[in-house]
C-alpha positions in Angstrom: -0.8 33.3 -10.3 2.9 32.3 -10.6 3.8 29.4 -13.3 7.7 29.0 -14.9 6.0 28.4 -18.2 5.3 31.8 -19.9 3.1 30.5 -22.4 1.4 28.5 -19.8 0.8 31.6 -17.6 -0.2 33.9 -20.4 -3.0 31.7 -21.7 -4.4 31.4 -18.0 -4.2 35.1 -18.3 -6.1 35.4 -21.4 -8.7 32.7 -19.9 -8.9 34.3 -16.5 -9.3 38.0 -17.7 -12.0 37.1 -20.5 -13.8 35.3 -18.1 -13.7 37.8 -14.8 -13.4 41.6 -16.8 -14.4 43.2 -13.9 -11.4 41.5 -11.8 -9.0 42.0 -14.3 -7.1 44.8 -12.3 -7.0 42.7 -9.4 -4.8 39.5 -10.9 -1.4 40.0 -11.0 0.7 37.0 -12.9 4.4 36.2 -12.0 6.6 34.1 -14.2 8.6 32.2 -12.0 9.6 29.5 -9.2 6.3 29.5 -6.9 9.4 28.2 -4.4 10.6 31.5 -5.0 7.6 33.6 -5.5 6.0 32.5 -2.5 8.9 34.1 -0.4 7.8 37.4 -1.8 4.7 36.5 -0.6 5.7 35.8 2.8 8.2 39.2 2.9 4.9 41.4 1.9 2.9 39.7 4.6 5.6 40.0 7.8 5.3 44.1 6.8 1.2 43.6 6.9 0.1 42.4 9.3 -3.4 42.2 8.4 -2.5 40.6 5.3 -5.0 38.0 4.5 -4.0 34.8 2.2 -5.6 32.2 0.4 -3.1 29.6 -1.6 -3.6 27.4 -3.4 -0.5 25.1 -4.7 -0.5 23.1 -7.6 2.9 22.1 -8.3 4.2 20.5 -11.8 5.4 16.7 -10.0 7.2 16.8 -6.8 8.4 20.7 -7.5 7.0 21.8 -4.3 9.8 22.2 -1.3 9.3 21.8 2.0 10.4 24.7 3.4 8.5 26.5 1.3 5.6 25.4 3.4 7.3 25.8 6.7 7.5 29.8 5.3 4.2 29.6 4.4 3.1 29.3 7.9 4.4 32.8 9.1 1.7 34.3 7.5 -1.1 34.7 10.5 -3.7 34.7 8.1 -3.9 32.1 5.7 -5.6 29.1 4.2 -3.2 27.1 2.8 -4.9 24.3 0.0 -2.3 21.7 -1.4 -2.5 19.2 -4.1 -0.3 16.0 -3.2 0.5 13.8 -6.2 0.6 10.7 -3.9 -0.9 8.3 -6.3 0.3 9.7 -9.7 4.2 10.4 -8.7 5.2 9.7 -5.1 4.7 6.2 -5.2 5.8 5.7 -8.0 9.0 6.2 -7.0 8.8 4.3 -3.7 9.5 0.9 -5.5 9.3 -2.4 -4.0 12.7 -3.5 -3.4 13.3 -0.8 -0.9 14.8 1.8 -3.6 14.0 5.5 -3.3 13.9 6.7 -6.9 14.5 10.2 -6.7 16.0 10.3 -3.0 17.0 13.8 -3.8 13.8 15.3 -4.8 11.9 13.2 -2.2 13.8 14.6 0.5 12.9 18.4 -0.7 9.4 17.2 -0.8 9.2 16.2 2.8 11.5 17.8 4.4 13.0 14.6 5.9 16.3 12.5 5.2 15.8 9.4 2.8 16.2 7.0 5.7 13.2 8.8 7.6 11.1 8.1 4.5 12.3 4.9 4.3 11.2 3.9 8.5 7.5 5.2 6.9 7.4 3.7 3.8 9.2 -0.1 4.1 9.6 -2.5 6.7 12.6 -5.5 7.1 10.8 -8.8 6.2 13.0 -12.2 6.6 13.3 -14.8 4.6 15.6 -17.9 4.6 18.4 -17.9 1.9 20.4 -20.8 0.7 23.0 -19.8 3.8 21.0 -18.7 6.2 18.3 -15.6 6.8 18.0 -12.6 4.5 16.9 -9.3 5.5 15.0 -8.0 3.1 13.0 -3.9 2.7 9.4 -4.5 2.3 6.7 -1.9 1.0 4.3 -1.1 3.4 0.6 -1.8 2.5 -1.7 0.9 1.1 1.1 3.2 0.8 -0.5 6.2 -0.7 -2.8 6.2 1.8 -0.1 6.2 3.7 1.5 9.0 2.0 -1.2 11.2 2.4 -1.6 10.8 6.0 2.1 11.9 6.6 2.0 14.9 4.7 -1.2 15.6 6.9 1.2 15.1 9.9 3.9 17.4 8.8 1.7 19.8 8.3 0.5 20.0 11.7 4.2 20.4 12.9 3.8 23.6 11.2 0.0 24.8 11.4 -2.0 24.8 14.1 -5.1 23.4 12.5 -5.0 20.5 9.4 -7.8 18.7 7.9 -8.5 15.2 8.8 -9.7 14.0 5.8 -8.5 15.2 3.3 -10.2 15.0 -0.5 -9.3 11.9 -2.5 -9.5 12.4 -6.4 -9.2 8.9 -8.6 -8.5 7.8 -12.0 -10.9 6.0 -14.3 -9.9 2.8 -12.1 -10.5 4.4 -8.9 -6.8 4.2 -7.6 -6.2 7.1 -5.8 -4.1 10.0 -7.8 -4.1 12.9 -5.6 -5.1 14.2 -2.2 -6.3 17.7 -2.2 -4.9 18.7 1.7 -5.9 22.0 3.6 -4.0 23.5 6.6 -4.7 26.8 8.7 -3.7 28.7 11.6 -7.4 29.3 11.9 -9.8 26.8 13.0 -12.9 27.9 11.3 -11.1 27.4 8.2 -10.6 24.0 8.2 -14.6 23.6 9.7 -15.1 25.3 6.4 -12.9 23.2 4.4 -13.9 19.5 5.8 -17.6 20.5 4.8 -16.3 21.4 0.9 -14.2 18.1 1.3 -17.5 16.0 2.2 -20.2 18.1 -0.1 -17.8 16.8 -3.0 -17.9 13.1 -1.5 -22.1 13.7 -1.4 -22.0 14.5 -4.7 -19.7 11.5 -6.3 
């Protein structure tokens, strides 16, 4: 469990080892950069082979790098779950007059220049002006939708298997917040995760 905030991280500690005494001995917590920490990770599993991983990413905002993922996927053996804050954050800061707040932090996110983002994400709309035609940046419709679906693509630039639909959590309103993504070298993995994904859905 790897968390920057040390009072953060030592009450999941106190929660987790209450809760699971018997397992106790098996949790290890890291104070840290999970950017960082994962590359440990990857580093222990290049020298094991057989290493087997299950992560699961939560980051604090838009914390969570790209390349991180693209290390992430030298690992043979891993299921890789993400949570996207596509509703909460990331459009947010796609506004409507074509500005990228953030530009710098968006671009870590994805893993793609801010004019990249900004061929997904807007579209050039005219409209006649009081000399002549303006050119304006438009936001594309149901754009969190949207932002889902192209982290979903970028991750299958880097895994071999990706959910397809991926699990939507909403607020009180139900505007989408998050999207809970899932990406594998292995394909029984995601079988596994699509049937979590619609057992929830069953269940709303």
């Amino acid at each position: 469990f790897v968390d920057k905030n040390a009072e953060s991280l030592q009450s999941l500690k106190k929660k987790l080892e209450t809760r699971f005494p018997h397992k106790a001995k098996c949790m290890a917590f890291k104070q840290g950069d999970a950017n960082e920490r994962i590359l440990d990770l990857v580093n222990y599993a290049k020298n094991n082979p057989k290493c087997a991983a299950l992560v699961l990413l939560d980051p604090f905002g838009m914390q969570l790098n790209w390349e991180t993922i693209q290390s992430l996927k030298e690992i043979k053996h891993i299921d890789l779950w993400i949570l996207i804050p596509s509703g909460v954050i990331i459009n947010r800061l796609l506004t409507r007059n074509g500005e990228i707040m953030c530009p710098d932090r968006m671009e870590k996110l994805f893993g793609m220049s801010v004019n990249e983002i900004k061929e997904h994400f807007y579209q050039q709309v005219t409209e006649p002006g009081l000399f002549g035609k303006i050119i304006l940046q438009q936001k594309r419709d149901n754009t969190i939708h949207r932002i889902a679906q192209l982290y979903l693509k970028l991750l299958g630039n880097e895994f071999a298997h990706v959910i397809k639909e991926p699990l939507v959590l909403r607020n009180t309103t139900n505007c989408p917040i998050f999207h809970f993504v899932f990406a594998s070298h292995n394909k029984t993995g995601v079988k596994i995760a699509s049937e979590i994904v619609r057992h929830i859905n069953r269940e709303r």
